[in-house]
KOLSE-396025 format. One line per field, with one value per residue (C-alpha): residue number from 1; x, y, z. Coordinates in nm, 2 decimals, decimal comma. Example, Ala and Ser with C-alpha at 12.3 -4.5 7.8 and 13.67 -1.06 7.14 Angstrom:
BEGIN
resi = c(1_2)
u = c(1,23_1,37)
v = c(-0,45_-0,11)
w = c(0,78_0,71)
This chain:
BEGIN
resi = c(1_2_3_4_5_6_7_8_9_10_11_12_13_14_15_16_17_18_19_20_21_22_23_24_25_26_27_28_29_30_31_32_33_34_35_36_37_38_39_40_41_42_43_44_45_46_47_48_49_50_51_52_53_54_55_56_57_58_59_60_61_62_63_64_65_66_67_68_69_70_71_72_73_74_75_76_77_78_79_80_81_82_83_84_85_86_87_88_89_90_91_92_93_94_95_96_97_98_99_100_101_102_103_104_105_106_107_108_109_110_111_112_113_114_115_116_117_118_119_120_121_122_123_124_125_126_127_128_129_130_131_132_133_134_135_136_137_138_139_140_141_142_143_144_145_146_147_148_149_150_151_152_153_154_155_156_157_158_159_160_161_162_163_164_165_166_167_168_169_170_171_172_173_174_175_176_177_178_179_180_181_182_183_184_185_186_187_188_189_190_191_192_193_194_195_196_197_198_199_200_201_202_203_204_205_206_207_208_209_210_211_212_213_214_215_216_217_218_219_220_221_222_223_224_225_226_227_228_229_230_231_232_233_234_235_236_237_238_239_240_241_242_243_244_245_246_247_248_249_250_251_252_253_254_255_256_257_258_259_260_261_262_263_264_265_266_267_268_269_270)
u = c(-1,24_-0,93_-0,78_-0,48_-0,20_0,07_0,12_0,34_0,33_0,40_0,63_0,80_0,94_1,25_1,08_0,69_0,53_0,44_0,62_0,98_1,01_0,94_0,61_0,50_0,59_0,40_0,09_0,12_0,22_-0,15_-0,34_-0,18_0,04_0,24_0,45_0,55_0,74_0,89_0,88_1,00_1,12_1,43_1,51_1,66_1,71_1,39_1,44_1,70_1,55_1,23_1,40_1,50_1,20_1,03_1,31_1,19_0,82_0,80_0,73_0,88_0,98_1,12_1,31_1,17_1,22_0,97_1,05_0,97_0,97_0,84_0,65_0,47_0,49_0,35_0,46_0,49_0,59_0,75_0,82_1,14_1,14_1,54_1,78_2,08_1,88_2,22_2,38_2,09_2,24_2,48_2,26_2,01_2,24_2,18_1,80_1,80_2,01_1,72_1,52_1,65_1,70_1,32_1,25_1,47_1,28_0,95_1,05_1,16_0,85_0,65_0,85_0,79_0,41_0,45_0,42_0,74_0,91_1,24_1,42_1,60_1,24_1,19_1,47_1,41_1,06_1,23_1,53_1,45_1,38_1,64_1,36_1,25_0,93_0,63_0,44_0,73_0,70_0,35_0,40_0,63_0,37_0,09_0,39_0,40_0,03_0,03_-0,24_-0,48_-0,39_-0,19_-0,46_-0,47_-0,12_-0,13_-0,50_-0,36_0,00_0,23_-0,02_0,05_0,01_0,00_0,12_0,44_0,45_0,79_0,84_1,07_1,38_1,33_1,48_1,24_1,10_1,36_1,64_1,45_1,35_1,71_1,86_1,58_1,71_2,06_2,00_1,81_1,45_1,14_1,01_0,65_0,39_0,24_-0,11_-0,14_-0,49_-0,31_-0,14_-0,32_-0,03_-0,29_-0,29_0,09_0,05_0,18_0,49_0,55_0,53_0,78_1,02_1,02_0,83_0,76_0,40_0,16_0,00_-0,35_-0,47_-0,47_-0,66_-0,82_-0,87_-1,26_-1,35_-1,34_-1,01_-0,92_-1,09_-0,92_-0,56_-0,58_-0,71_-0,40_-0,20_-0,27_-0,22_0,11_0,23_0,25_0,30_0,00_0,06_-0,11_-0,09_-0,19_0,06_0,04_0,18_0,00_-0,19_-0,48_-0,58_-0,44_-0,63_-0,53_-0,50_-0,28_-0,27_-0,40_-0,15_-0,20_-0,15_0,14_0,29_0,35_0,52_0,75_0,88_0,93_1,13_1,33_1,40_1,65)
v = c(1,05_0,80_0,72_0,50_0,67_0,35_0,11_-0,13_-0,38_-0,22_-0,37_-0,22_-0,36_-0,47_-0,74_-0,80_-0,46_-0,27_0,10_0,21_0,31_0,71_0,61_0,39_0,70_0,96_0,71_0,70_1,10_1,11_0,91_1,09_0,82_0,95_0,60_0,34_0,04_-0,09_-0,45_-0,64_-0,99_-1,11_-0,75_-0,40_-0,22_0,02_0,14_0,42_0,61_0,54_0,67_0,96_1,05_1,01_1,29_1,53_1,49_1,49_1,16_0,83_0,51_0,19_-0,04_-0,39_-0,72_-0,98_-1,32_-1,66_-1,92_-2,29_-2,45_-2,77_-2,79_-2,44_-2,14_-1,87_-1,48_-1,33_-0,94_-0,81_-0,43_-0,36_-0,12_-0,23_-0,30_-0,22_-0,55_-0,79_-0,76_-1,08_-1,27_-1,21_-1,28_-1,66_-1,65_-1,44_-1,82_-1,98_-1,76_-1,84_-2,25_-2,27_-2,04_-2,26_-2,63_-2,44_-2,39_-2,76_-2,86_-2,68_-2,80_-3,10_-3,06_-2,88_-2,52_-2,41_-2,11_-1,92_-1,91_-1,61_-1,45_-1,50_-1,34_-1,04_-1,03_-0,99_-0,77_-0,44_-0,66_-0,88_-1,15_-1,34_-1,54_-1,74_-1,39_-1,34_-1,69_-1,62_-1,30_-1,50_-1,77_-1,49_-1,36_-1,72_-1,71_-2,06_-1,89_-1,62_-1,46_-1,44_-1,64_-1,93_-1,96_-2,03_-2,22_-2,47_-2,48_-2,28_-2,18_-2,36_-2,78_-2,75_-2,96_-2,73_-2,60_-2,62_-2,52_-2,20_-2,30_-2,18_-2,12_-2,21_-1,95_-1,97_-1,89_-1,63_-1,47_-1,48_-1,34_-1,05_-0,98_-0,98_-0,67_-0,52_-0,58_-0,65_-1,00_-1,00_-1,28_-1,15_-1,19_-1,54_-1,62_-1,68_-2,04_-2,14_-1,97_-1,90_-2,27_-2,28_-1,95_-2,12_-2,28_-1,95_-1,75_-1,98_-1,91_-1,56_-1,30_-0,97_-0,90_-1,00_-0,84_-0,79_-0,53_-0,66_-0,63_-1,03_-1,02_-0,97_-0,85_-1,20_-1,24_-0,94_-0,99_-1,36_-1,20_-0,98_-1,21_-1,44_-1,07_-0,91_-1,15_-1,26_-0,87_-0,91_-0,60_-0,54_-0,45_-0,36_-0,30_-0,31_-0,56_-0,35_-0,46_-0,17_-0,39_-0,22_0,12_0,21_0,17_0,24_-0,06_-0,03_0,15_0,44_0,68_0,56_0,20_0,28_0,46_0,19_-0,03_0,27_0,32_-0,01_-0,01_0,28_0,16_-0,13)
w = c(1,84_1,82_1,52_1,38_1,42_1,39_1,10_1,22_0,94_0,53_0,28_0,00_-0,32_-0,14_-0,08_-0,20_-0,20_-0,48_-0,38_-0,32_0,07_-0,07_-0,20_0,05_0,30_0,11_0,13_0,50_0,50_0,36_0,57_0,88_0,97_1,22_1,32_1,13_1,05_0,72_0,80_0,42_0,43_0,52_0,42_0,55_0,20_0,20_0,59_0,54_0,28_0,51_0,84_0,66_0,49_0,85_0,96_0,72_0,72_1,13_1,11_1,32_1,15_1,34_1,18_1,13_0,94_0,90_0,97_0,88_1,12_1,11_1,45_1,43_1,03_1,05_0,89_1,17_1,11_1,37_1,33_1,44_1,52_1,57_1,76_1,56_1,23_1,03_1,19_1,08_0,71_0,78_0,91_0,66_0,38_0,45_0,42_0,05_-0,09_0,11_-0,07_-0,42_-0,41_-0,29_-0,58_-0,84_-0,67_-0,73_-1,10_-1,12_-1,03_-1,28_-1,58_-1,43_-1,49_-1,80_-1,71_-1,87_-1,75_-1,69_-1,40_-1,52_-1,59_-1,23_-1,10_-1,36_-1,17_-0,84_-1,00_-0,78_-0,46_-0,20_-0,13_-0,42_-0,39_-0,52_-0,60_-0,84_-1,01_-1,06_-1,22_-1,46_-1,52_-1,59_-1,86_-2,05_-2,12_-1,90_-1,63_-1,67_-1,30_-0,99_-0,80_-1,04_-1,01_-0,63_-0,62_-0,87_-0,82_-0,59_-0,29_0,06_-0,02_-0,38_-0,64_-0,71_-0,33_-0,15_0,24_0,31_0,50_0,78_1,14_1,46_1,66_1,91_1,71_1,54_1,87_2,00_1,67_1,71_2,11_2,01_1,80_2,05_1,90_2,00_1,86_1,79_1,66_1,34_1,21_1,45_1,28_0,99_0,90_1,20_1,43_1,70_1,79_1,87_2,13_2,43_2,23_2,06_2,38_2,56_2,31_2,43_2,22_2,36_2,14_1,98_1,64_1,76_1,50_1,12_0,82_0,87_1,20_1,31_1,67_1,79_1,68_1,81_2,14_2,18_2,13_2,36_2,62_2,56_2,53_2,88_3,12_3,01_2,96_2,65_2,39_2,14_1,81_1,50_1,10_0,76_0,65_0,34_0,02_-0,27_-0,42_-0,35_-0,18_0,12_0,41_0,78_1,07_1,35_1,68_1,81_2,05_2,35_2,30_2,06_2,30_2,54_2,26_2,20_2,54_2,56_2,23_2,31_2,66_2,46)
């Protein structure tokens, strides 16, 4: 019988996730997770201590970041599994300011509707990760008493086109692509049912991705079967995971050996 053996997606608490890289590893460790990729935001902090625990536990893990793009007014993620992940530290050092003047605008805007918090309250939130976001604002809201939950702070306020919502700044697909190829990556088109992404698939393959996440937690079979009809004809690399972030318990979506294996060669071939 096949099972998952690849997680290509997981994030740790150097960005949004719950766990620190060991934890998140000893999850996968347990669920016989054999290959993996730590893929935080606009982050590399968690893959070291991930690479190394993979060393000793006869596991594999490949570096990744993920991305955030814009297309069309859309919000499009494009995952970057890299060779020369050390060397996307510069240019990621742009997108964590990014990061923290959309943060401070989203904190204007509450005040400005009466829902008064600190932004030093947020940053404490975010204090153990490089990529502070609106999860973190809500997590300071819930703290004020102003909200009773995370959910209510994004279905009233923060969520995409809310009243308190503010865009990421973000780079287009292009540039993100070519930034990935430069470090010898792969570039990949994450969870495309999401933010409506799938509508943009010619645009974003023209702009030079080599995959496509095909197996995610959202995505029902005619999902699945509708990405990998736009996947195989255009060569296209399949890919698949959790996007896991320890909220809840762990369970296992990727790729099973074979298919895995034909993303790795290619990888390694860089």
């Amino acid at each position: 019988m096949n099972s998952v053996v690849a997680d290509l997606h997981l994030h740790t608490n150097a960005s949004d996730g719950s766990y620190s890289p060991s934890a998140l590893c000893e999850i996968l460790k347990k669920n016989k997770i054999k290959y993996f990729s730590i893929t935080d935001h606009d982050s590399i902090r968690s893959i070291q201590e991930s690479i190394e625990f993979a060393e000793k536990n006869e596991m594999t893990c490949i570096p990744g970041v993920e991305y955030s793009t814009i297309n069309n007014g859309r919000q499009v993620h494009i995952i970057g599994y890299l060779k020369d992940y050390e060397k996307a530290g510069e240019l990621l050092e742009s997108r964590k300011r990014d990061r923290v003047e959309r943060a401070e605008k989203i904190v204007n805007l509450l005040r400005e509707r009466n829902i008064q918090i600190d932004f030093e309250d947020v940053l404490l939130e975010a204090h153990e990760t490089e990529s502070v976001g609106r999860n973190h604002i809500a997590h300071a809201m819930m703290k004020t008493g102003q909200i009773n939950d995370i959910r209510e702070a994004f279905e009233k306020y923060i969520g995409d086109n809310k009243p308190c919502y503010v865009p990421k700044m973000s780079f287009t697909i292009e540039e993100t692509v070519n930034m990935i190829h430069s470090l010898r990556g792969l570039a990949v088109m994450a969870h495309p049912f999401e933010n409506d992404a799938y509508t943009d698939r010619e645009e974003i393959y023209a702009a030079g991705i080599d995959g496509v996440e095909v197996y995610t937690p959202k995505n029902k079979t005619i999902h699945t079967d509708l990405l990998l009809e736009f996947a195989n004809p255009r060569n296209l690399l399949v890919t698949g995971g959790s996007d896991y972030h320890g909220a809840n318990l762990y369970y296992p979506i990727g790729l099973h050996e074979d298919v895995f294996q034909i993303f790795f060669e290619k990888w390694r071939s860089l």
